[in-house]
C-alpha positions in Angstrom: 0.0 0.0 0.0 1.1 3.6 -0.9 1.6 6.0 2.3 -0.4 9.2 2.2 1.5 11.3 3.9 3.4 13.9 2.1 6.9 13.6 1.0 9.4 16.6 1.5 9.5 16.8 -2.2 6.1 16.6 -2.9 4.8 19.5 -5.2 1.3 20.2 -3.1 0.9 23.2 -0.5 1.3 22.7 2.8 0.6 26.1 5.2 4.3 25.7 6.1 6.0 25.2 2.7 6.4 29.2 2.2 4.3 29.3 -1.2 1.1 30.2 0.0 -0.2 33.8 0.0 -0.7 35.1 3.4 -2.5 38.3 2.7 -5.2 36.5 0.5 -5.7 33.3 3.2 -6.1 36.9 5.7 -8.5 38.3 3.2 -10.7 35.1 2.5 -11.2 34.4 6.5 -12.1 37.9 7.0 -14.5 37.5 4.3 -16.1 34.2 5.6 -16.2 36.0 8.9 -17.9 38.8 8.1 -20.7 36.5 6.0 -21.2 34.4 9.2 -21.4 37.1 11.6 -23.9 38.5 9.0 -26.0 35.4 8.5 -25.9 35.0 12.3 -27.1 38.1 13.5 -30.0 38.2 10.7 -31.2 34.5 10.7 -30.6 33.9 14.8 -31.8 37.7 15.5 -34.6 37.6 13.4 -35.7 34.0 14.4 -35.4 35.3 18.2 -37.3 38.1 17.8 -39.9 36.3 16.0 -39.9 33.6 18.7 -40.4 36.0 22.1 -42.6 39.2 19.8 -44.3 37.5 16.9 -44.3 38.0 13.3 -44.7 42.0 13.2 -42.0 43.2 15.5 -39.8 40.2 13.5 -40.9 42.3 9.8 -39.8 45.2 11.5 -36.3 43.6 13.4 -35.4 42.6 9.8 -36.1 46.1 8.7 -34.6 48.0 11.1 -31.5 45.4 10.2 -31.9 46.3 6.6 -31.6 49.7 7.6 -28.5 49.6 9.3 -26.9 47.9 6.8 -27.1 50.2 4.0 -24.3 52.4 5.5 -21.9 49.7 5.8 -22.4 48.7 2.8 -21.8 52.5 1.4 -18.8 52.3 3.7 -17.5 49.4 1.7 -18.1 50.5 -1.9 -16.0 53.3 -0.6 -13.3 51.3 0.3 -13.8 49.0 -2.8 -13.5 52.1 -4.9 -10.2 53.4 -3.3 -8.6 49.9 -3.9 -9.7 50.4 -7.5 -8.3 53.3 -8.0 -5.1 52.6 -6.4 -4.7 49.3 -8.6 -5.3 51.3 -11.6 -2.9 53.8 -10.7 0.4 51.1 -10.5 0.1 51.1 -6.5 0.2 47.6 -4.8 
């Protein structure tokens, strides 16, 4: 039978070999964060709400959730837009 384990010179990425981006793993787990914590708070809150107050004060949780969304997500298109311009401008 053929052993599994990886051989020093095997070719695939270990988190140790040095060849995987940093930054990006950084940026993906800060993405996934941000999705759970988003998906937590509107699915648990929501469900909560509608649990202990009913179905109205749940319509208007999810609302009021809505609402306080819309400027973070202005504060991120303004952050997306900087990057964009910097990228186009030869900046890394």
């Amino acid at each position: 039978m053929r052993d599994e384990r990886s051989s020093p010179g095997d070719k695939r990425s270990t988190p140790h070999s040095g060849s995987v981006d940093l930054r990006e793993y950084a940026k993906q787990t800060n993405v996934r964060l941000a999705v759970a914590a988003f998906i937590l708070v509107f699915v648990v809150g929501v469900a909560l709400i509608w649990a202990f107050f009913g179905e109205g004060a749940a319509g208007m949780g999810l609302l009021c959730l809505l609402a306080a969304l819309f400027p973070v997500a202005l504060i991120l298109l303004f952050f997306l837009a900087i990057e964009w311009i910097l990228k186009r401008a030869g900046r890394k």
